[in-house]
VEXMARLO-493378 format. One record per residue (C-alpha): residue in three letters; residue number from 0; x, z, y; chain. Coordinates in Angstrom, 2 decimals. Layout:
% VEXMARLO-493378
<node aa="ALA" i="NUM" c1="X" c3="Z" c2="Y" ch="A"/>
...
END
This chain:
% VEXMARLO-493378
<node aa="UNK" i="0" c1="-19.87" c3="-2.20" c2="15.26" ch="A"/>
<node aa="UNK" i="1" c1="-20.87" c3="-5.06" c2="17.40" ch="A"/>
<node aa="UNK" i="2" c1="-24.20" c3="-7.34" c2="16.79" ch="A"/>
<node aa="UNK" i="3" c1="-22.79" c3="-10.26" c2="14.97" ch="A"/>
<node aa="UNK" i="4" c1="-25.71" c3="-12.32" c2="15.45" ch="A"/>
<node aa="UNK" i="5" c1="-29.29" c3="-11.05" c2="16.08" ch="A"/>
<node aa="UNK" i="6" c1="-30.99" c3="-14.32" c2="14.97" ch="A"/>
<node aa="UNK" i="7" c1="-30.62" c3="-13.00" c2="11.16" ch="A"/>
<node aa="UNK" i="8" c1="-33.13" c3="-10.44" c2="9.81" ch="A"/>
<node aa="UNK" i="9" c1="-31.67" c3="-6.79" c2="8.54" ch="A"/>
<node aa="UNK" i="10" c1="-35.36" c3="-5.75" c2="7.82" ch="A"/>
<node aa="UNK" i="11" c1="-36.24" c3="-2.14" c2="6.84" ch="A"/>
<node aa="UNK" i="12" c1="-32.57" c3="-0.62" c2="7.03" ch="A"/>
<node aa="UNK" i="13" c1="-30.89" c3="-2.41" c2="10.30" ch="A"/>
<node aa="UNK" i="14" c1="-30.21" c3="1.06" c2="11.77" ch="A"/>
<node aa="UNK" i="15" c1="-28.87" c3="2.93" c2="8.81" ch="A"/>
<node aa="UNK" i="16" c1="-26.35" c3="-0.73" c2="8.72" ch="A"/>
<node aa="UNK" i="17" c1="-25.29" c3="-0.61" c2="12.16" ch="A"/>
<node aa="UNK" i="18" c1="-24.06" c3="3.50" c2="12.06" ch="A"/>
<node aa="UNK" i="19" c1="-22.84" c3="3.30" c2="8.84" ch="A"/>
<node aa="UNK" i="20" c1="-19.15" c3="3.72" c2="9.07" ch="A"/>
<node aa="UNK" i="21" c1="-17.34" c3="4.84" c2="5.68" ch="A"/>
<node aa="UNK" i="22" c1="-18.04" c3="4.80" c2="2.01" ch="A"/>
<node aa="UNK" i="23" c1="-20.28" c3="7.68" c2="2.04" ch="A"/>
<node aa="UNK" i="24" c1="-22.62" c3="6.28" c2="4.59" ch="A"/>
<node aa="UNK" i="25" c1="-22.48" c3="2.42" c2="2.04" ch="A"/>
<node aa="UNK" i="26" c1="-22.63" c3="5.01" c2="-1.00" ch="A"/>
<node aa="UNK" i="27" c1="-26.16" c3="5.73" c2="0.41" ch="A"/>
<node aa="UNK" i="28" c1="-27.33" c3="2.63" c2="1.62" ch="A"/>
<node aa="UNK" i="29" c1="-27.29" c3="1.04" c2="-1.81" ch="A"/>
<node aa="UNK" i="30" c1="-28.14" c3="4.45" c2="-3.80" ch="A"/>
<node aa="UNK" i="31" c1="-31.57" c3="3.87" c2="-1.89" ch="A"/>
<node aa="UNK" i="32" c1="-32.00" c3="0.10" c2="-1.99" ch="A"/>
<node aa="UNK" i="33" c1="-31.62" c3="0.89" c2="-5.86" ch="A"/>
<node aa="UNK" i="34" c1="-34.41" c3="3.73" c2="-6.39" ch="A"/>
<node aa="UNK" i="35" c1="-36.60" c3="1.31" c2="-3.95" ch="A"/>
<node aa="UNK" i="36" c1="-36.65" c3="-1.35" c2="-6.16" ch="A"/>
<node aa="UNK" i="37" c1="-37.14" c3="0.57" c2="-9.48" ch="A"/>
<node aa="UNK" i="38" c1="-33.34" c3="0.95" c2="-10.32" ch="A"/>
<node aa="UNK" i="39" c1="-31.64" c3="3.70" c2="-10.99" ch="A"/>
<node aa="UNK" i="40" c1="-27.83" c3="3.36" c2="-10.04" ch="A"/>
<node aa="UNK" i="41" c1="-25.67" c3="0.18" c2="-8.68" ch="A"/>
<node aa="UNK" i="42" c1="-22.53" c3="-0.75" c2="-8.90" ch="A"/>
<node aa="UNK" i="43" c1="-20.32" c3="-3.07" c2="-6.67" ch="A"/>
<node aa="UNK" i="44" c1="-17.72" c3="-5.15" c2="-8.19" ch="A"/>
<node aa="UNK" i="45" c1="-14.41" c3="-6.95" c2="-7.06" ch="A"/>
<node aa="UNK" i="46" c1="-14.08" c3="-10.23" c2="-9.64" ch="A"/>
<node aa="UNK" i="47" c1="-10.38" c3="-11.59" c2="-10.10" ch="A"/>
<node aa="UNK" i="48" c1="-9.13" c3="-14.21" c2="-11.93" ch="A"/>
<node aa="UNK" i="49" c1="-11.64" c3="-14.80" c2="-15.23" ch="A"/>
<node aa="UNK" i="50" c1="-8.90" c3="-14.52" c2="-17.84" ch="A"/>
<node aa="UNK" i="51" c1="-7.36" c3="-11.75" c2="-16.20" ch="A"/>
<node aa="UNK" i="52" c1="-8.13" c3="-8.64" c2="-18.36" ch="A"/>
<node aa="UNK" i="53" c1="-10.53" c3="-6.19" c2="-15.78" ch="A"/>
<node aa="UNK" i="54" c1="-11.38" c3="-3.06" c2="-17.02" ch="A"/>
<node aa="UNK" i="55" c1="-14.71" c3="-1.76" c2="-15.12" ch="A"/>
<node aa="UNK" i="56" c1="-13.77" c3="1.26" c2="-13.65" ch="A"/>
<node aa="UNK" i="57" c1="-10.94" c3="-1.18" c2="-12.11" ch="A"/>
<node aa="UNK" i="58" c1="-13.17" c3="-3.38" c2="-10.97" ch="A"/>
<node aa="UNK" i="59" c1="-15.92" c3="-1.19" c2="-9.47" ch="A"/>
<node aa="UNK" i="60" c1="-15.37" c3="-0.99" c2="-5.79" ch="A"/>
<node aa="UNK" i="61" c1="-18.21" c3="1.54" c2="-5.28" ch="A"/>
<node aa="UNK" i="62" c1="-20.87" c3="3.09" c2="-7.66" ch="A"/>
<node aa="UNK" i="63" c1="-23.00" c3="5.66" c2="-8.02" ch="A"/>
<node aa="UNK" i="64" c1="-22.73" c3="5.66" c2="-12.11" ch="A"/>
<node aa="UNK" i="65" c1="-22.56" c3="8.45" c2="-14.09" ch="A"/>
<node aa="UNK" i="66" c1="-19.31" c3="10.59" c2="-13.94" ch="A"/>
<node aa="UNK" i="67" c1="-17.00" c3="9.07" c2="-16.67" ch="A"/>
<node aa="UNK" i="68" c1="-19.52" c3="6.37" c2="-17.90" ch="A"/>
<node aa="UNK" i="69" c1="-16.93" c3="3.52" c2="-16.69" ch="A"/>
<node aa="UNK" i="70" c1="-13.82" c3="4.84" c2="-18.09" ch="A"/>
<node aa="UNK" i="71" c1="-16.39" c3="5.34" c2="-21.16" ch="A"/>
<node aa="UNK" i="72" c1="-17.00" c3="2.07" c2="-21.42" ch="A"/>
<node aa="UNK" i="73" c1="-13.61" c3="1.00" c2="-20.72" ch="A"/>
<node aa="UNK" i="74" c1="-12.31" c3="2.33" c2="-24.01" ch="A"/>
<node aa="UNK" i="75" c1="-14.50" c3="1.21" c2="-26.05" ch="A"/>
<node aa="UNK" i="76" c1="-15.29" c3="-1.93" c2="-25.02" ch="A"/>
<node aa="UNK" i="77" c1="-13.41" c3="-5.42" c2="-22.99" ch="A"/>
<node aa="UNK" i="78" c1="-15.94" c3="-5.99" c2="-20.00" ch="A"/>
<node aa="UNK" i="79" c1="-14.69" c3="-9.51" c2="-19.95" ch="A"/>
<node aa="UNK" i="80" c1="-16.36" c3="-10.56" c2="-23.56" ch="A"/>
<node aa="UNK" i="81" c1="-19.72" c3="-9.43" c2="-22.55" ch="A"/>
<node aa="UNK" i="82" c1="-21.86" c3="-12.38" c2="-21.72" ch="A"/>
<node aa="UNK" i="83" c1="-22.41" c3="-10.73" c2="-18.29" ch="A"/>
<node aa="UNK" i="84" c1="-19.02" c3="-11.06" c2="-17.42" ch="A"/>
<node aa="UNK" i="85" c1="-18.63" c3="-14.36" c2="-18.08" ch="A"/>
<node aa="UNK" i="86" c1="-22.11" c3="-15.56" c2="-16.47" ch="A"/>
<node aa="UNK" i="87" c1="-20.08" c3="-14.63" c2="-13.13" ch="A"/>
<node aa="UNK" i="88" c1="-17.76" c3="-16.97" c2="-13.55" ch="A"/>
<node aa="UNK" i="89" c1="-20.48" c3="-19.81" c2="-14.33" ch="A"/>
<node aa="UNK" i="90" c1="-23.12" c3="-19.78" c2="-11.62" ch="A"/>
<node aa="UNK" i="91" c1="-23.47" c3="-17.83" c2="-8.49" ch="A"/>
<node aa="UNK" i="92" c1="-27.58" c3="-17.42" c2="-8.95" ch="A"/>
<node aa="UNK" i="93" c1="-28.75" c3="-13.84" c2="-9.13" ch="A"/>
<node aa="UNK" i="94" c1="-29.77" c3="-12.87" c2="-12.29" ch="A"/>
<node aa="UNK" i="95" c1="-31.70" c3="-10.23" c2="-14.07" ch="A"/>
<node aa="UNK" i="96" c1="-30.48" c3="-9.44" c2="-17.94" ch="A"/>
<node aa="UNK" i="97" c1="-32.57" c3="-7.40" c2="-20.12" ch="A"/>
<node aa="UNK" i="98" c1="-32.23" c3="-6.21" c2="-23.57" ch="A"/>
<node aa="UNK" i="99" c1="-35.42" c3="-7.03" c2="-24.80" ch="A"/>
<node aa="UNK" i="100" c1="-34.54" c3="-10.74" c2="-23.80" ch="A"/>
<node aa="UNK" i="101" c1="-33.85" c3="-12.81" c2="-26.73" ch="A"/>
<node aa="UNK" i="102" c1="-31.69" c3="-15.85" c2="-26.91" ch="A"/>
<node aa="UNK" i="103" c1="-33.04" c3="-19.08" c2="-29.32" ch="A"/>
<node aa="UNK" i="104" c1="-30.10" c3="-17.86" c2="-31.06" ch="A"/>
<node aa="UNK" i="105" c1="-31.46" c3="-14.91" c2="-32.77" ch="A"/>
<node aa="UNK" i="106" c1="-28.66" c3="-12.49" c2="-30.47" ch="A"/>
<node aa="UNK" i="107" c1="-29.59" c3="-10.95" c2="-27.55" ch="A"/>
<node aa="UNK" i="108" c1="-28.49" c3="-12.56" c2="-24.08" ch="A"/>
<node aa="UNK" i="109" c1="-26.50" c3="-10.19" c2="-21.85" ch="A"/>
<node aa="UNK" i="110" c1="-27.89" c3="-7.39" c2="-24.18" ch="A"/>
<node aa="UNK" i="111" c1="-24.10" c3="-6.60" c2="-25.66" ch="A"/>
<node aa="UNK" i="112" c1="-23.12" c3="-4.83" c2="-21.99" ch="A"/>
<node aa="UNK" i="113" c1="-26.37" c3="-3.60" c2="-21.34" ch="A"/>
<node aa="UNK" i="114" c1="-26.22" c3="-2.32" c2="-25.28" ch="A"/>
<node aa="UNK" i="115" c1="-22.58" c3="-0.75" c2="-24.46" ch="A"/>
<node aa="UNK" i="116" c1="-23.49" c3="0.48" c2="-21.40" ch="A"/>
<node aa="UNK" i="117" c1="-26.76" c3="2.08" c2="-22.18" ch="A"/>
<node aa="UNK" i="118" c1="-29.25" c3="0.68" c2="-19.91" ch="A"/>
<node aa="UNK" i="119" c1="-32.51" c3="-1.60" c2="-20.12" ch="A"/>
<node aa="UNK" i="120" c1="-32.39" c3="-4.15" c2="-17.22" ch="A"/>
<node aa="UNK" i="121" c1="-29.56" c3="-4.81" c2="-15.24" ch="A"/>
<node aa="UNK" i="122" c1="-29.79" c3="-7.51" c2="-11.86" ch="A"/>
<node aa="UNK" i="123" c1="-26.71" c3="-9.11" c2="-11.15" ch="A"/>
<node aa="UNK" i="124" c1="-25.82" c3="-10.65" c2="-7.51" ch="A"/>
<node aa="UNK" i="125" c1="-23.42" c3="-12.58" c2="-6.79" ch="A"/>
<node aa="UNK" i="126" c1="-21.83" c3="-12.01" c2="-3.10" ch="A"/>
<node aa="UNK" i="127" c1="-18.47" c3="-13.20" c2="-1.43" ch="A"/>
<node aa="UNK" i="128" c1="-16.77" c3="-11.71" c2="1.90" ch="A"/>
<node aa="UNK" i="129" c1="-15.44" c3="-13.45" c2="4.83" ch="A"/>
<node aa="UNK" i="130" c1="-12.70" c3="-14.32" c2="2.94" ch="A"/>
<node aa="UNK" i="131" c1="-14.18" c3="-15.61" c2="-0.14" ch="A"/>
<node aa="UNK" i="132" c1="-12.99" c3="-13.08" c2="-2.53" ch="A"/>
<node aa="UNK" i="133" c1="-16.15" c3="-12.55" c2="-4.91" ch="A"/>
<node aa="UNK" i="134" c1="-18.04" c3="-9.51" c2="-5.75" ch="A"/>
<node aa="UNK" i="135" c1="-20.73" c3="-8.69" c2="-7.77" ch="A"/>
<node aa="UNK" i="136" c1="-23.55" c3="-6.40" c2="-6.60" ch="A"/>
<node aa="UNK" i="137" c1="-25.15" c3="-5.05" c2="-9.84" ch="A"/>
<node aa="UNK" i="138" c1="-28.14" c3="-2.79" c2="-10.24" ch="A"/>
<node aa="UNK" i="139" c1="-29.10" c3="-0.69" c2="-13.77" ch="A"/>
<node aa="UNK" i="140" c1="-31.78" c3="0.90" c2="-14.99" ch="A"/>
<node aa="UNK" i="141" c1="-34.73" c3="1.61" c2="-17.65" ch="A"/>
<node aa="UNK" i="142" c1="-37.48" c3="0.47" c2="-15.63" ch="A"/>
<node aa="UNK" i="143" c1="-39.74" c3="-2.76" c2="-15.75" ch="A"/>
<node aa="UNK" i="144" c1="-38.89" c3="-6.15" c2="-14.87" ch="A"/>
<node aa="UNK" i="145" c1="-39.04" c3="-6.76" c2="-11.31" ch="A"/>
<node aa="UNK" i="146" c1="-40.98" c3="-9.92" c2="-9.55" ch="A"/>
<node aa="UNK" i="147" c1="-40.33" c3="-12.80" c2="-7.61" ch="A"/>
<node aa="UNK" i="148" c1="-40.84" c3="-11.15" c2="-4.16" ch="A"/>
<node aa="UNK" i="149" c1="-39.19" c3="-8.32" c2="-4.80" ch="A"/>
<node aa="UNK" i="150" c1="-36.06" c3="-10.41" c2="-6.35" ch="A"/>
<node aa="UNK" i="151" c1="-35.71" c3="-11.87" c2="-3.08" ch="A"/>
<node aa="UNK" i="152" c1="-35.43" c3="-9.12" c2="-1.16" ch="A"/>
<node aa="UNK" i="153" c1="-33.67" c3="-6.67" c2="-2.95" ch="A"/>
<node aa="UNK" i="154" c1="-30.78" c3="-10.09" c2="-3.31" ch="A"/>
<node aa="UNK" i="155" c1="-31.55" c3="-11.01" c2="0.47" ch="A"/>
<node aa="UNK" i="156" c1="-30.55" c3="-6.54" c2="1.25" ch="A"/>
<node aa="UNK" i="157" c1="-27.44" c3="-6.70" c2="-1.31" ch="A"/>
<node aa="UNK" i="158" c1="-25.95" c3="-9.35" c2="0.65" ch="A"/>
<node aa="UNK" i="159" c1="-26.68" c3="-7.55" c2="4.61" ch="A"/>
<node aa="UNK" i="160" c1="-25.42" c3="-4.21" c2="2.80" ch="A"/>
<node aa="UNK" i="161" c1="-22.54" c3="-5.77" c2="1.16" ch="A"/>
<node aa="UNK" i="162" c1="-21.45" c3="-7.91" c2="4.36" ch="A"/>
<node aa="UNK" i="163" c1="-21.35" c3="-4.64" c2="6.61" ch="A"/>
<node aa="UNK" i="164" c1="-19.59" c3="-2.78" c2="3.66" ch="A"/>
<node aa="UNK" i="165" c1="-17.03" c3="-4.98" c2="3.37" ch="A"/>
<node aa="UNK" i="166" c1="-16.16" c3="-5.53" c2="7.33" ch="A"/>
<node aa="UNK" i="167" c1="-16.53" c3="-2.04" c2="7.86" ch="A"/>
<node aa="UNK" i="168" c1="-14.85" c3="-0.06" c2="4.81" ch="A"/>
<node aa="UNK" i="169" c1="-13.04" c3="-2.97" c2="2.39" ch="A"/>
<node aa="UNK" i="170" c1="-11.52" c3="-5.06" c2="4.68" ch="A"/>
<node aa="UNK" i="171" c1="-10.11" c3="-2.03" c2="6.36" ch="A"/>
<node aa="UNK" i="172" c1="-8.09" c3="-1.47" c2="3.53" ch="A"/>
<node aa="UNK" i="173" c1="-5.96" c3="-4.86" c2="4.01" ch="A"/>
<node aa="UNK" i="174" c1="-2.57" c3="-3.67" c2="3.94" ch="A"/>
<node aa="UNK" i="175" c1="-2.32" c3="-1.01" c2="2.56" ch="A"/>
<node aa="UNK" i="176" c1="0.19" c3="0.83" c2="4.66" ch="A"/>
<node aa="UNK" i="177" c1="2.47" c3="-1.97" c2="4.24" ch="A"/>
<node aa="UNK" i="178" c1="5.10" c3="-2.44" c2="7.79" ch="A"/>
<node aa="UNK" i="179" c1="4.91" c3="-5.84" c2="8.92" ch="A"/>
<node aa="UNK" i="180" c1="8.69" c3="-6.72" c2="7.40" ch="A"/>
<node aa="UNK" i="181" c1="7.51" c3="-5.39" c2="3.79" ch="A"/>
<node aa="UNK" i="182" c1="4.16" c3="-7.61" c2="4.31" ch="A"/>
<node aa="UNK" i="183" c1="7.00" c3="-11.02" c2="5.16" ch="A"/>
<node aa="UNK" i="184" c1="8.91" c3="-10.28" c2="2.12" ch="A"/>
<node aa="UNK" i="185" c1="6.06" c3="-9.77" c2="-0.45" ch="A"/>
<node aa="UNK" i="186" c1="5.21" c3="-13.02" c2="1.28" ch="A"/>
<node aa="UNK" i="187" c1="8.42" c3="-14.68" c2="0.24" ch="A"/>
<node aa="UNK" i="188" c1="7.74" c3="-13.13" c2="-3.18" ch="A"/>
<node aa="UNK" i="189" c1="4.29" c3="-14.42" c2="-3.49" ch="A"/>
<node aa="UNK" i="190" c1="6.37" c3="-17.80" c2="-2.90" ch="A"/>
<node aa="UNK" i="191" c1="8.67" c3="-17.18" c2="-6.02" ch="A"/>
<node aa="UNK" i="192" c1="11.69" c3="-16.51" c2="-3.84" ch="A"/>
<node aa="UNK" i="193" c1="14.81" c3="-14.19" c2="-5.60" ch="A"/>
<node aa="UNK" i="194" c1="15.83" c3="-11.59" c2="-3.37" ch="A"/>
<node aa="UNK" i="195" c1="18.85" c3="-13.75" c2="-2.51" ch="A"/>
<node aa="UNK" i="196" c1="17.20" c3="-16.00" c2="-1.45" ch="A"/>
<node aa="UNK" i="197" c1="14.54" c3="-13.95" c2="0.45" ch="A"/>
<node aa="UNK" i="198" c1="18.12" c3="-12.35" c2="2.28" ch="A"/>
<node aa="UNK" i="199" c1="19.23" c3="-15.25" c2="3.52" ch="A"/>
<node aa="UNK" i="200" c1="15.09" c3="-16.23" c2="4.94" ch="A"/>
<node aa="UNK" i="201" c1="14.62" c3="-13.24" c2="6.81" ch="A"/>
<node aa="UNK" i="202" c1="18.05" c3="-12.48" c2="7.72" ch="A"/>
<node aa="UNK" i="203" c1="18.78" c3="-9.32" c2="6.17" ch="A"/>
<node aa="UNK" i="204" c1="20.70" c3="-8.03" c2="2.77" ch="A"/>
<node aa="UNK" i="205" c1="19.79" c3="-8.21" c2="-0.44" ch="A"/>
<node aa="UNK" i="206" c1="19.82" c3="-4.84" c2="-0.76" ch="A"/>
<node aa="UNK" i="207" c1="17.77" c3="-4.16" c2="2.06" ch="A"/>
<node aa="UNK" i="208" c1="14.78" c3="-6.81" c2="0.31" ch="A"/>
<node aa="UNK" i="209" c1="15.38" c3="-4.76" c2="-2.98" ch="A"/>
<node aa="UNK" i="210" c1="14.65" c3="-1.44" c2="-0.91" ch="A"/>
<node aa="UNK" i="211" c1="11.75" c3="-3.09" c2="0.44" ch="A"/>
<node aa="UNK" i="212" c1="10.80" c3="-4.48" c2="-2.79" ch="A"/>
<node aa="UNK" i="213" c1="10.66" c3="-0.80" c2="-4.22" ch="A"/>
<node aa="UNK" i="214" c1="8.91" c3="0.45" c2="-1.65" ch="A"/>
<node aa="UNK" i="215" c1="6.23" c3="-2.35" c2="-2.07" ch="A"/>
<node aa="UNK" i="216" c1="5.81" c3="-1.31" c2="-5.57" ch="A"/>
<node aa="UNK" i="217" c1="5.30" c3="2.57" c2="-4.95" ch="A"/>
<node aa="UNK" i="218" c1="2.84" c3="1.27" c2="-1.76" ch="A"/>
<node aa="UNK" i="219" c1="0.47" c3="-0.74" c2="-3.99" ch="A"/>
<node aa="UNK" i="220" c1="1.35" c3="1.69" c2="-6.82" ch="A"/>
<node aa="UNK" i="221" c1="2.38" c3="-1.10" c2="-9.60" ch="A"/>
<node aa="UNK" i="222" c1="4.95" c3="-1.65" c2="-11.95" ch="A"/>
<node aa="UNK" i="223" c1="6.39" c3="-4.95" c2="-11.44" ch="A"/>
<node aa="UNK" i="224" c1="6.39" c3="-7.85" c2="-9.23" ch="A"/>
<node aa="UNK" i="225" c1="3.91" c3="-9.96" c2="-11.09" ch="A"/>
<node aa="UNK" i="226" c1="1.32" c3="-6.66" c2="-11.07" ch="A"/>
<node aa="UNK" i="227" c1="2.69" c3="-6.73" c2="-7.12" ch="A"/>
<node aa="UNK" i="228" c1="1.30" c3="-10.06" c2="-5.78" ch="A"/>
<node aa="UNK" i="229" c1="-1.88" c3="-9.90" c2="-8.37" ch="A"/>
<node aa="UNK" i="230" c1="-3.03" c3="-6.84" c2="-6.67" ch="A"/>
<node aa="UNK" i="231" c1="-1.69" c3="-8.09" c2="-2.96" ch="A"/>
<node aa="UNK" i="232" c1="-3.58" c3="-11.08" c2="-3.81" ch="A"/>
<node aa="UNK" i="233" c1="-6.69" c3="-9.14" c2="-5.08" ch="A"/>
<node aa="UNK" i="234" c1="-6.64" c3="-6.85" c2="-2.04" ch="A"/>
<node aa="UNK" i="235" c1="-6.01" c3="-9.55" c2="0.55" ch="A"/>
<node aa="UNK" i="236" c1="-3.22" c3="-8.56" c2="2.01" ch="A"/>
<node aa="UNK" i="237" c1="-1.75" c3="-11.92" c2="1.34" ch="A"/>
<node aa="UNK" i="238" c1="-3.19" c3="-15.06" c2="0.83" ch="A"/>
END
């Protein structure tokens, strides 16, 4: 991967960033940046719409979690009442929830998914691609709290690891497999255009847009047309 600019700093892991080149080399990069701040796993998350229902293991785009513990947690639990859910969709600061942290309220703040989830601490960043779909960046574990210094760094190396995972790995996924005719019509979909009517845009028969159509939903592996553009949306393979 070219040097996008060499007047920002990658610090300690600028080598392992620039020859990283698939999930497995990203899956290692924050596994470390974890342990070396004092957590224990991390967990990167795509955010969608905030009153669309997003079950964790759905959202996580890369963790090293243990095996099961998200699908766990999905069925016991809605990740979009915890109060760390919906802190994402009020402020873009960093933040670091513990369950010893105690609201005025009596209840404790954030402590309901850590609670659920079965972890101490959890730091939360807040991180955005080229494109501006969000993600969160979160780090777990059962250590102590970590300081001011050490905040900003471990935020400042989220962001540099995040940025090369998602121009390397996540943005290579735009499109998934879809031929630049079934990428026009989900388009025209997107728009709220009938097949009919998407016939008579692109010139072709109806028939041939439903055949497309079907195709579309066994590509992005959905159900209806709705779940179609959510998840073309989601994915960025339309705007």
């Amino acid at each position: 991967m070219a040097v996008l600019n060499r007047h920002y700093r990658r610090y300690d892991f600028e080598g392992d960033l620039e020859k990283a080149l698939n999930r497995v080399d990203f899956f290692r990069i924050f596994h470390t940046l974890a342990l070396r701040h004092g957590f224990e796993h991390f967990g990167v998350l795509q955010l969608a719409n905030e009153h669309e229902t997003s079950l964790l293991a759905g959202r996580l785009v890369l963790h090293d979690l243990p095996a099961g513990l998200p699908e766990a947690y999905d069925k016991r639990h809605r990740l979009n009442d915890s109060a760390l859910f919906r802190s994402f969709y009020k402020s873009t600061i960093p933040t670091v929830w513990r369950a010893s942290d105690v609201a005025e309220n009596g209840s404790a703040e954030g402590a309901d998914f850590l609670d659920q989830i079965g972890f101490d601490m959890a730091l939360a960043i807040p991180v955005h691609s080229v494109a501006g779909t969000r993600y969160v960046v979160l780090f777990l574990g059962d250590g102590e709290d970590i300081g001011r210094r050490e905040h900003f760094e471990i935020c400042y190396e989220a962001n540099c690891a995040f940025d090369y995972f998602y121009r390397q790995v996540l943005a290579n996924k735009a499109g998934m497999g879809l031929t630049p005719r079934e990428t026009e019509i989900l388009r025209w979909i997107s728009y709220g255009k009938t097949a009919s009517e998407i016939a008579l845009i692109v010139s072709v028969s109806e028939h041939t847009v439903n055949s497309h159509t079907a195709t579309i939903l066994k590509k992005l592996d959905v159900v209806n047309r709705t779940q179609m553009v959510a998840k073309a949306i989601r994915e960025q393979i339309i705007q």
